[in-house]
DRENTORSE-591062 format. One record per residue (C-alpha): residue in one letter; x, y, z. Coordinates in steps of 0.2 Angstrom, whole numbers, padded with zeros to 4 digits, always signed. Example, Ala and Ser with C-alpha at 12.3 -4.5 7.8 and 13.67 -1.06 7.14 Angstrom:
2
A+0062-0022+0039
S+0068-0005+0036
//
This chain:
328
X+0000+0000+0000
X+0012+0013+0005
X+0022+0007-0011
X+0009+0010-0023
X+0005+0028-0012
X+0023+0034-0015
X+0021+0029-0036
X+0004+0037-0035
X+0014+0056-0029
X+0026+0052-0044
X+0013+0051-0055
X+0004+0065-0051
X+0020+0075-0049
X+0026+0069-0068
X+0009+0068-0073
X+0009+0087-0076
X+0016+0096-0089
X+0016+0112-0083
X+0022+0110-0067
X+0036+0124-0058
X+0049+0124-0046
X+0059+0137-0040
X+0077+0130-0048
X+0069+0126-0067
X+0076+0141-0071
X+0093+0136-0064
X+0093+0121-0074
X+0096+0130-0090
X+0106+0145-0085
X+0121+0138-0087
X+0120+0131-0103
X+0112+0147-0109
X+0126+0157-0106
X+0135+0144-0114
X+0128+0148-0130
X+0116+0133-0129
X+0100+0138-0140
X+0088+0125-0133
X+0093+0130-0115
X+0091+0147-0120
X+0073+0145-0125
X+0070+0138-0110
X+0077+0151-0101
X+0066+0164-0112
X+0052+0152-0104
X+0058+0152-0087
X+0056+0172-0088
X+0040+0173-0096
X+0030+0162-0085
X+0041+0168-0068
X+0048+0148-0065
X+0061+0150-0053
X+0064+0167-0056
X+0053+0186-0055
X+0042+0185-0072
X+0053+0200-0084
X+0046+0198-0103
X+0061+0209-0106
X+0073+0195-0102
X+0061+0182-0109
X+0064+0193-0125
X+0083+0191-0126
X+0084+0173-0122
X+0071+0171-0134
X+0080+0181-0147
X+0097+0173-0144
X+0089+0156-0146
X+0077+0160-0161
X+0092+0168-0171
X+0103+0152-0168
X+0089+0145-0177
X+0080+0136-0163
X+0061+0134-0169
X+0052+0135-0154
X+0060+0150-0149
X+0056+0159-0165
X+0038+0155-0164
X+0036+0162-0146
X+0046+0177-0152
X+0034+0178-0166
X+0022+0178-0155
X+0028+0189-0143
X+0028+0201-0157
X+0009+0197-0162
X+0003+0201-0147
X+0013+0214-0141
X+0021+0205-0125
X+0037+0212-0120
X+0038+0219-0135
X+0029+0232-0147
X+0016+0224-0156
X+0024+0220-0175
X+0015+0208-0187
X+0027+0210-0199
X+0041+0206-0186
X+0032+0192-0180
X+0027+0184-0199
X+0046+0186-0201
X+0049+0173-0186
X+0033+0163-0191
X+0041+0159-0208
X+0059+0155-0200
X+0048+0141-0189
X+0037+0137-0202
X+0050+0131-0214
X+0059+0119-0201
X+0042+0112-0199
X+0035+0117-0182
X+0019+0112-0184
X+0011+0125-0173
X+0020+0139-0183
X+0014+0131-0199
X-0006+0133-0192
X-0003+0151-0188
X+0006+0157-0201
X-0006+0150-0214
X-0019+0161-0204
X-0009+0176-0207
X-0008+0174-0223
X-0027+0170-0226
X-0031+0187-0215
X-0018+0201-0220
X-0009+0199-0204
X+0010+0206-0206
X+0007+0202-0224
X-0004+0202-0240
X-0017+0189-0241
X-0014+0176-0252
X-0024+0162-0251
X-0013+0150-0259
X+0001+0150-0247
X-0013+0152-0233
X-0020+0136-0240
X-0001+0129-0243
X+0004+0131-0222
X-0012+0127-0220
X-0012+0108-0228
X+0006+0106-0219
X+0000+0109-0203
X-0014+0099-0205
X-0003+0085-0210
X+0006+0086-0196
X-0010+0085-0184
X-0010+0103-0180
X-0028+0107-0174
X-0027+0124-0179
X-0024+0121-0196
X-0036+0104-0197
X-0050+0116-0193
X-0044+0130-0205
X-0042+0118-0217
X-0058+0109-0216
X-0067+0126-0216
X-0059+0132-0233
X-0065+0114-0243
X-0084+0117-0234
X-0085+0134-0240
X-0074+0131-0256
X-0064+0146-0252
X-0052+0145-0266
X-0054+0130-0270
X-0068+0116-0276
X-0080+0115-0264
X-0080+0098-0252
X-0089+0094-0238
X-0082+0078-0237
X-0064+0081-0235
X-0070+0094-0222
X-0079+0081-0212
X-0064+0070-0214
X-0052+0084-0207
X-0066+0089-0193
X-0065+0069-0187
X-0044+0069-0188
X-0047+0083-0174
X-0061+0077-0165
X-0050+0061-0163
X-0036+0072-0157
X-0050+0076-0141
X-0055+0095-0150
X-0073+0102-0145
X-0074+0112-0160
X-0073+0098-0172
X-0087+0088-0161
X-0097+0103-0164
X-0093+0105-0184
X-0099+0088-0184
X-0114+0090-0177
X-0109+0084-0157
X-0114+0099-0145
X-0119+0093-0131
X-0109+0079-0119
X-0119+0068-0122
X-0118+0069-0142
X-0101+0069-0140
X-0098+0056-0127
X-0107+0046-0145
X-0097+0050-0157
X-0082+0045-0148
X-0090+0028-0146
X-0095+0026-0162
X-0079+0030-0169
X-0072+0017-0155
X-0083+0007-0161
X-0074+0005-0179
X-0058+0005-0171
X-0052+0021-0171
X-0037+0021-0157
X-0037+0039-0152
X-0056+0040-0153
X-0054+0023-0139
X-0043+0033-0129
X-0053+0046-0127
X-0068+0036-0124
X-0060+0031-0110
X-0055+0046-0102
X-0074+0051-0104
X-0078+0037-0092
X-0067+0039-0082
X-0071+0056-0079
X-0089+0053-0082
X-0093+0066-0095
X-0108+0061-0106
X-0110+0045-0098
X-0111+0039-0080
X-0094+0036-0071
X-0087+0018-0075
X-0069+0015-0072
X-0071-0001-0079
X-0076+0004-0096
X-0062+0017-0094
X-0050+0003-0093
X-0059-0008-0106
X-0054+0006-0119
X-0038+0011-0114
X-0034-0008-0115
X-0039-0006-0134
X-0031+0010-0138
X-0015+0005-0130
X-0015-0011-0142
X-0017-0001-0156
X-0001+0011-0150
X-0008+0025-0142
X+0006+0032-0132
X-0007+0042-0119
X-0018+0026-0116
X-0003+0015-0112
X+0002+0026-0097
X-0016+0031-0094
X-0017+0012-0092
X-0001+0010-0081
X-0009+0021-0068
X-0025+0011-0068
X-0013-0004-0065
X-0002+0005-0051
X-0019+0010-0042
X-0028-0004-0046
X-0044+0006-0053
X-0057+0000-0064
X-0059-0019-0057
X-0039-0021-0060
X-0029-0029-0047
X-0011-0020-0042
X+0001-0027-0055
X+0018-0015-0055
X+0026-0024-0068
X+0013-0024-0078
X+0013-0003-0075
X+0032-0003-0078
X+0027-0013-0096
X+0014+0000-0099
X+0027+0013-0094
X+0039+0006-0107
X+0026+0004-0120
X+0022+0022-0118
X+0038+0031-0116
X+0045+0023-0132
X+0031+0030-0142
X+0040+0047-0135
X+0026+0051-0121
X+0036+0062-0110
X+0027+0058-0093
X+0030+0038-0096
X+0049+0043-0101
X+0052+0052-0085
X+0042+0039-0074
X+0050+0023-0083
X+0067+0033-0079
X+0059+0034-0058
X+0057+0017-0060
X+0074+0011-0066
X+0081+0025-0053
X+0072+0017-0037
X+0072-0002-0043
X+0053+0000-0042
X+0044-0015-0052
X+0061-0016-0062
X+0080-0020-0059
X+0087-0005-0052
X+0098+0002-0067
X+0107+0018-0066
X+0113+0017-0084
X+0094+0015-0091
X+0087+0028-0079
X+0099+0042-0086
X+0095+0034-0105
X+0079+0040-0100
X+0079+0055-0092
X+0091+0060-0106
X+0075+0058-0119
X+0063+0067-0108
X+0074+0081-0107
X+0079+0081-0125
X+0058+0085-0126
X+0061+0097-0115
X+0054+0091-0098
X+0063+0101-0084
X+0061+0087-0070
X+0071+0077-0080
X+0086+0089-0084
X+0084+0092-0064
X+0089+0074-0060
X+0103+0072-0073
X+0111+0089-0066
X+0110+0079-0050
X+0115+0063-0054
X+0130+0074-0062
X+0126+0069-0080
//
């Protein structure tokens, strides 16, 4: 019991993305001043949200800067958008189409969604639909929600191009499958309820994502009664299809033992694994715990750094924190 209460803080601690602490910013100073541009976008991050340090969007500026010019692609989309909105900085669409292109063309995602709407509004350039439509499709491809919706609305309007209502449908499903409420709506799913069935009816024709977030929505209880058991039932399915989230959505049903399950550790640790070679960062950094602490796996420094050192490469602070400590 006490074993599964101890797994049970370090899930909820690496369980959340967004988590602070007073050193994150520590973390990456040293290597920023070093010259290092991913550290130094992190550092830019550190000052605009005030982890570990006083919030100054001056010095959230620089860093970003330093690291955007080095030609670091999340640091030029956040200085893009510093620039679109005015943070930290005089508000400059031009300035911030500049660094939406620089990101675009590495193929940030993200980027790609937004520049494609500044191109389909005038924003910091002229309109042009076709290269609103061109940023527009490679976001999209890439499973930006953004541009999926964008996109789908251009064919069911048949803005610039022939109108078609069944690619739109198509691109309104890939986001609905991705867990966006818009789409569900575009589709004709506004309430819960609605929605809560056009998740099962997707998970029905065996649809992964649409399985996974079945799942979640009984296990949350949202358009449907509370049932943990069915929550499991679908995470079992998505996981066997590969989703990354249901796997370690899974592994905590095991570790708890919710939803009729019986305590299995080293069946979490499988899970874990499962999900953190899919790239999940969470499982990444929890499989590393496990490996750390000998906890439902052979104890294995070696393996634990492996994976802290791939958690961190995506940029998860908890993880850089225990290699700096463990001197790696």
């Amino acid at each position: 019991m006490i074993k599964n209460m101890m797994l049970l803080v370090v899930v909820a601690f690496c369980f959340c993305p967004y988590y602070t602490f007073s050193g994150e910013s520590k973390l990456w100073s040293k290597a920023a001043e070093k010259g290092d541009a991913e550290a130094q976008y992190y550092q830019g991050r550190c000052y605009s949200i005030g982890s570990g340090v006083s919030k100054d969007m001056n010095k959230a500026i620089e860093w970003y800067r330093k690291s955007a010019e080095k030609g670091n692609a999340k640091a030029q989309f956040s200085l893009g958008m510093c620039y679109r909105q005015g943070v930290g900085v005089a508000k400059n669409e031009l300035e911030a189409v500049k660094w939406f292109s620089k990101a675009a063309e590495q193929g940030n995602a993200e980027t790609q969604g937004i520049l494609g709407t500044c191109y389909a509004t005038g924003a910091g350039v002229t309109i042009n639909n076709d290269e609103a439509l061109k940023w527009y499709r490679k976001g999209a491809d890439q499973g930006n929600i953004l541009a999926m919706l964008n996109l789908a609305l251009i064919y069911f309007e048949g803005r610039n191009v022939a109108k078609d209502e069944v690619a739109a449908k198509k691109l309104w499903s890939k986001a609905a499958e991705h867990g966006d409420s818009h789409a569900l709506i575009n589709l004709g799913a506004k309430t819960e309820a609605e929605q809560f069935n056009w998740y099962r009816k997707s998970a029905e024709q065996g649809n992964g994502n649409a399985q996974y977030y079945l799942g979640l929505r009984y296990q949350e209880g949202l358009g449907v009664a509370k049932n943990e058991v069915e929550a499991v039932k679908w995470f079992n399915k998505a996981t066997e299809q590969g989703n990354a989230e249901a796997a370690l959505s899974l592994s905590i049903c095991y570790a708890s033992g919710t939803g009729g399950l019986t305590p299995d550790i080293k069946k979490m640790v499988l899970l874990l694994r499962k999900s953190a070679e899919k790239g999940n960062i969470s499982a990444q950094c929890m499989l590393a715990d496990c490996y750390e602490s000998g906890y439902g796996i052979a104890k294995d420094m070696n393996k634990a750094i492996e994976w802290y050192r791939k958690a961190s490469k995506q940029g998860e602070w908890r993880a850089q924190e225990k290699l700096n400590n463990l001197g790696k």
